[in-house]
C-alpha positions in Angstrom: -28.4 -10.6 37.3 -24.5 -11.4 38.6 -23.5 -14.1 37.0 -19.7 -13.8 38.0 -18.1 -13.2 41.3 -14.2 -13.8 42.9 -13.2 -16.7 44.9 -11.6 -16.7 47.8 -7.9 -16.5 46.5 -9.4 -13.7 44.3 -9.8 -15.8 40.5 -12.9 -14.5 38.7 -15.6 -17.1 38.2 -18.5 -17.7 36.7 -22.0 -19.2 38.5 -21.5 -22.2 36.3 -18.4 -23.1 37.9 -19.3 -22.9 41.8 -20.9 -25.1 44.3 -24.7 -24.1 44.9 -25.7 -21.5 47.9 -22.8 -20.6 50.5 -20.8 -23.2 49.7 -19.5 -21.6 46.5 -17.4 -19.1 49.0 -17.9 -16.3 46.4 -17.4 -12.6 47.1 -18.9 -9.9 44.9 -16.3 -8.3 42.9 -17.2 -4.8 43.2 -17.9 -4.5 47.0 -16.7 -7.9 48.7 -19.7 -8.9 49.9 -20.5 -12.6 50.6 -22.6 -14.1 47.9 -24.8 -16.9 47.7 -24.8 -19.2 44.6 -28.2 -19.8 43.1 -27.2 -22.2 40.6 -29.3 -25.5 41.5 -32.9 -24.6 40.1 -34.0 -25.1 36.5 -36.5 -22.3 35.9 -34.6 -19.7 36.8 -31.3 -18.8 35.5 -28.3 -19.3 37.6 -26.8 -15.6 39.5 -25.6 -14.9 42.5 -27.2 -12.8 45.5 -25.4 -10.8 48.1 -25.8 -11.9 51.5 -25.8 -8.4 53.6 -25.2 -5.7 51.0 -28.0 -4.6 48.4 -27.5 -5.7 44.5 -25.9 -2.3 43.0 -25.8 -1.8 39.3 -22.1 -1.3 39.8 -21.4 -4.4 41.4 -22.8 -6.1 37.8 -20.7 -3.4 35.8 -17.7 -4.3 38.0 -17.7 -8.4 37.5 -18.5 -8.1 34.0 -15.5 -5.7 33.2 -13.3 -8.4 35.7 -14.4 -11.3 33.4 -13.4 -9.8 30.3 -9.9 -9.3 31.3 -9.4 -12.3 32.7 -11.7 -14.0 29.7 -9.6 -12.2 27.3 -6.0 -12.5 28.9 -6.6 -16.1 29.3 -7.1 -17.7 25.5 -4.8 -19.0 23.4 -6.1 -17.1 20.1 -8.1 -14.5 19.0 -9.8 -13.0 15.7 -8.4 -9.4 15.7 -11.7 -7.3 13.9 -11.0 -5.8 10.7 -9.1 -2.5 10.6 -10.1 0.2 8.5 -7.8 2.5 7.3 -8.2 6.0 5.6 -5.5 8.1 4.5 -4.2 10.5 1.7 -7.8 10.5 0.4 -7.4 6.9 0.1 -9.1 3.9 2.1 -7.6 0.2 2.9 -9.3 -2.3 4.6 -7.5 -5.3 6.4 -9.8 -8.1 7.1 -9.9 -10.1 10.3 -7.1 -12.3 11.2 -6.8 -14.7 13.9 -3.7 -14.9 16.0 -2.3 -16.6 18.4 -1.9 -15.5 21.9 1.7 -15.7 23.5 1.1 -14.2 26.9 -1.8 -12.5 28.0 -2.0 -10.2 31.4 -4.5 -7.8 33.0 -4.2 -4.4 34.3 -1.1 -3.5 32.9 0.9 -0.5 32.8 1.5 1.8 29.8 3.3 5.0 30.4 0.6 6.7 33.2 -2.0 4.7 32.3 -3.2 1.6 33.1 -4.4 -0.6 30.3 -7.6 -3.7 30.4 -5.6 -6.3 28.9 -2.3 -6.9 27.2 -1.9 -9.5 24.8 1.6 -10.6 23.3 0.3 -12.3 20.0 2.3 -13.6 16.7 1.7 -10.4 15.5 3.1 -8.2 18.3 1.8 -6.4 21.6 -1.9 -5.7 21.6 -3.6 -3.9 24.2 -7.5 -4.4 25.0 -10.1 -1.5 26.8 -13.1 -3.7 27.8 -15.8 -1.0 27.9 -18.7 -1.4 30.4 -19.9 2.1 31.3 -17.1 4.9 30.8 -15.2 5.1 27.3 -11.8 6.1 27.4 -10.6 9.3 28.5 -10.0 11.7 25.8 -6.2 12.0 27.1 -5.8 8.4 26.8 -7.1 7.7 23.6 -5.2 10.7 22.4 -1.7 9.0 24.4 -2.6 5.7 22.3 -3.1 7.5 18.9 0.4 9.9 19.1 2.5 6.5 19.8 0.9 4.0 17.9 -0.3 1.6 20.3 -2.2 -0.7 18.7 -5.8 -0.8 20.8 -8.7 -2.6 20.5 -12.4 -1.0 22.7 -14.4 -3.6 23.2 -17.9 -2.4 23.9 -20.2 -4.2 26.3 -22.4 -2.2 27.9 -25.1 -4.0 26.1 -24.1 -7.2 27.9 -24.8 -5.6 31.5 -27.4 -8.2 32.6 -26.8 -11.6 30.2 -26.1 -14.7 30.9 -22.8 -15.9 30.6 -23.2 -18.3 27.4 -24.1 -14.7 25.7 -21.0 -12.4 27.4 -18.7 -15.5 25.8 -19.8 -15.9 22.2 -19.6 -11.7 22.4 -15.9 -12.0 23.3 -15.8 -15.2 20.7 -16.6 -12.8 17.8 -16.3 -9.4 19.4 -15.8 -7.5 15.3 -20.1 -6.1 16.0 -19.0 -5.1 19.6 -15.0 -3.4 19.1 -13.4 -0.5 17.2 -9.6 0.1 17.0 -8.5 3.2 18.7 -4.9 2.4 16.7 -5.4 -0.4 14.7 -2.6 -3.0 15.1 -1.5 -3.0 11.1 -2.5 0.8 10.8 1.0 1.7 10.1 1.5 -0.6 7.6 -2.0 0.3 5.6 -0.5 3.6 5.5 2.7 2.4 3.7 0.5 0.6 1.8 -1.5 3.5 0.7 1.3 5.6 0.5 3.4 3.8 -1.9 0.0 3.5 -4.7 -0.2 6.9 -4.2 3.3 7.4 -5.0 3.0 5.0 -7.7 -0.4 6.6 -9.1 2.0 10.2 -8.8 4.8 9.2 -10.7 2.1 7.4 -13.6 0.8 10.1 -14.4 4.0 12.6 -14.5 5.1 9.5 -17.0 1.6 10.1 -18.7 1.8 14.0 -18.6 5.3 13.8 -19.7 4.2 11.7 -23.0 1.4 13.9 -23.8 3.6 16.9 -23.4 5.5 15.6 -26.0 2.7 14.4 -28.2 1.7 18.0 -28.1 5.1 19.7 -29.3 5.0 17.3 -32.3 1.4 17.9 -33.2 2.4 21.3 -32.8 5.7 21.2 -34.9 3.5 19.5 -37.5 1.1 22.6 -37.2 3.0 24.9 -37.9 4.7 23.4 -40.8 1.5 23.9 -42.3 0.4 27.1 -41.5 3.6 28.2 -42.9 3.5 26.3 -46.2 0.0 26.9 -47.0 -0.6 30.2 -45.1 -3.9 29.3 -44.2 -5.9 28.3 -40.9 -9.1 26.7 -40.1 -10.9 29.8 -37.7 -13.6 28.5 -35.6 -17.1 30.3 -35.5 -17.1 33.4 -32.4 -20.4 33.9 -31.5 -21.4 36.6 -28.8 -24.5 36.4 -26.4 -27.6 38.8 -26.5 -30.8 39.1 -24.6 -33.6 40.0 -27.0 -37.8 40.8 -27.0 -39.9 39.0 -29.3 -44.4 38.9 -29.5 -43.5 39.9 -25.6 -41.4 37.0 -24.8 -37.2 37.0 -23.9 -35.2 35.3 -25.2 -31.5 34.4 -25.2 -29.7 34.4 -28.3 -26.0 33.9 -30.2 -25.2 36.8 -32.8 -22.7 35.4 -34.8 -19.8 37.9 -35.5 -17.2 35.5 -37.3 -18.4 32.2 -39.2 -16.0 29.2 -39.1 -13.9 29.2 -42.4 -10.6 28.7 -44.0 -8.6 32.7 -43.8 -5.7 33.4 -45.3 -2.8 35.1 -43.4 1.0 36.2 -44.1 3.8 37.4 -42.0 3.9 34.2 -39.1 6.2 34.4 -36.5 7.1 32.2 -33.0 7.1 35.0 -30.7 7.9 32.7 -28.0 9.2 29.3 -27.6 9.3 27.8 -24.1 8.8 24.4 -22.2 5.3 24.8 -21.5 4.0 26.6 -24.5 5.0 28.4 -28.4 3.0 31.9 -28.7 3.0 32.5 -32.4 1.5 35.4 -34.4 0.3 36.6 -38.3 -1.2 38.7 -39.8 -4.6 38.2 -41.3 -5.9 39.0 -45.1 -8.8 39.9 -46.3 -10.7 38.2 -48.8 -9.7 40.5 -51.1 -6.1 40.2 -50.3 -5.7 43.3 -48.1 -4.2 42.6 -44.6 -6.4 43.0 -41.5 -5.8 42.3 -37.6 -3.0 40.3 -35.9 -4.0 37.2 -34.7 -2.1 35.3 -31.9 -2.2 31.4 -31.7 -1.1 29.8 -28.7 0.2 26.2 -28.8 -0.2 24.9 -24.7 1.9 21.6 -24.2 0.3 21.3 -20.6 -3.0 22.3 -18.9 -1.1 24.5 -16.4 0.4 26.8 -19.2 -3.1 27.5 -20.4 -4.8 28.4 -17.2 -1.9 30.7 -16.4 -1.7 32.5 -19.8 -3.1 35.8 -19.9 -4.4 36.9 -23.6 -2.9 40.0 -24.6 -5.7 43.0 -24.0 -8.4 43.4 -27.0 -6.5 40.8 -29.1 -7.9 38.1 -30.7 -6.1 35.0 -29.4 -6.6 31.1 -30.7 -5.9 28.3 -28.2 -5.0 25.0 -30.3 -7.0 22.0 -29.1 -4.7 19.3 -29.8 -8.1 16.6 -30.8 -9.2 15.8 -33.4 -11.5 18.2 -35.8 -12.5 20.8 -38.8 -11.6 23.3 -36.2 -8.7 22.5 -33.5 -9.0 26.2 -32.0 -10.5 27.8 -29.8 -10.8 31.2 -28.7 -9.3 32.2 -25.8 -10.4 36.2 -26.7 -11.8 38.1 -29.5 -11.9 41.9 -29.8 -15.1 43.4 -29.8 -16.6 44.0 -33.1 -17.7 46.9 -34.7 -21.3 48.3 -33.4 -22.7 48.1 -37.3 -21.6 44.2 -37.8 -22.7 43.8 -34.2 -25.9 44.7 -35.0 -26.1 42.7 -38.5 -25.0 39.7 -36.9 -27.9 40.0 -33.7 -30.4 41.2 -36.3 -29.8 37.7 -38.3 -29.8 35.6 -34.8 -33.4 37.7 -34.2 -34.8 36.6 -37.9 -33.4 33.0 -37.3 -35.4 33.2 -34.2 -38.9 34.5 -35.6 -38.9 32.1 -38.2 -38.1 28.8 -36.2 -41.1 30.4 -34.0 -43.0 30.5 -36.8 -42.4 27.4 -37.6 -43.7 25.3 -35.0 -46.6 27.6 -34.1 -48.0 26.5 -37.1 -47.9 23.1 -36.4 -49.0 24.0 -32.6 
């Protein structure tokens, strides 16, 4: 159904706007043929016929791409579509906005190529690519994204054979119908974006920065009391074992160290840096007689942990800094003897049988 056609000095209208039959003087905008207007019945709706050339679906392609431009470069304001923009990880989202139109032209140039519609609005140059059947070239879109050209696709291949009333209200509110190629505030999304990231950044050096120093006070405070009461809170070290039992395996924990309160002598800061303190002592037997060294590293910040590497077949506490019995942890722990090895995975496996035990019988 072609509802719009060109005049005879060339100006796009529509078949609401002409005389009925010949005397509308319209020729089809795609091929030039004469047209007859068919707008004076009222079952039918109102199109135009070609006089000697067959109906192509080109020639309705063709005169609704014309309208557009001349639709679009012809109002006083429009309501740009919301622009979406994603950056840095981040999204920002500018609503629509209606703007005034300064100056609007058709089929204007841009470097090489030759753009739908130009509009010079309050909020600077906007270009317009009215899509009927072909999208635009990868080259161009590509030309529009590298300089920043704000463009707006407006899609209306869908509007190939409506009436007019229904082509209008599209272009009235064409958000559903449109994406940006280079939205017209991209840019300034992007500062936006990039200045809260910059912002978040610099929060949380403040953030790591206070914690770092929360640490090497809680650590000052740590070690004044190791060294006055020569004793630490160890944590439990419990090693993993696959055992049999009635048939069945089983994952167990043998328990080589219980948590407790050990005595030690001999501490020393071995090293004393930015990022971390290393210290060592030695540790006592209950019965007084000294035993293995024992390292204890105080991190200030998560990157001086991860890049710490224990010292070979040492046993090596991490301090925690939270709150707790037990604010280590252990980073490594030499491997016990095979006799207390056994002791401890022979207690795990009685542990075991009797909580088995247990609720068999109330099975």
């Amino acid at each position: 159904m072609l509802v719009f056609a060109s005049d005879a000095s060339g100006k796009v209208v529509s078949i609401n706007n002409v005389k009925n039959g010949k005397a509308c003087n319209c020729f089809c905008i795609a091929c030039n043929d004469p047209l007859v207007a068919r707008n004076g019945g009222k079952i039918k709706a109102h199109s135009f016929a070609h006089t000697s050339k067959p109906e192509k679906r080109s020639c309705l392609m063709t005169a609704l791409h014309r309208f557009a431009q001349e639709y679009l470069a012809a109002q006083e304001q429009i309501l740009l579509p919301s622009v979406k923009c994603n950056h840095m990880g981040k999204t920002k989202v500018q609503s629509p906005k209606l703007v005034k139109i300064l100056q609007g032209s058709v089929e204007s140039l841009l470097d090489k190529y030759k753009m739908d519609v130009e509009l010079e609005t309050s909020v600077g140059s906007i270009f317009i690519e009215v899509k009927v059947t072909a999208e635009c070239s990868d080259e161009k879109v590509n030309f529009i994204k590298s300089n920043k050209v704000p463009t707006l696709e407006v899609d209306l291949s869908q509007f190939i054979e409506q009436s007019i009333e229904t082509v209008i209200d599209a272009l009235r509110n064409i958000e559903p119908y449109s994406n940006w190629i280079y939205g017209w505030c991209e840019d300034a999304l992007k500062n936006e974006i990039e200045k809260e990231v910059e912002a978040q950044r610099f929060a949380a050096q403040q953030a790591l920065a206070r914690e770092v120093e929360r640490r090497k006070k809680v650590t000052k405070r740590a070690i004044n009391n190791l060294t006055r009461n020569n004793t630490i809170g160890l944590p439990a070290k419990e090693l993993p074992f696959i055992t049999i039992i009635g048939g069945r395996e089983y994952k167990l924990q043998a328990k080589v160290l219980n948590a407790g309160s050990w005595n030690f002598n001999r501490f020393n800061v071995m090293i004393d840096t930015d990022d971390y303190i290393l210290a060592t002592c030695q540790m006592l037997s209950k019965k007084g007689k000294e035993g293995s060294k024992l390292y204890i590293l105080f991190p200030f910040n998560d990157d001086a942990l991860r890049s710490f590497k224990p010292v070979p077949n040492s046993a090596l506490l991490c301090r925690l800094f939270r709150k707790g019995s037990y604010p280590y942890m252990w980073l490594s722990f030499p491997e016990p003897s095979p006799n207390k090895l056994q002791q401890a995975q022979l207690k795990a496996k009685q542990l075991k049988r009797k909580s088995l035990k247990y609720f068999e019988s109330y099975s």
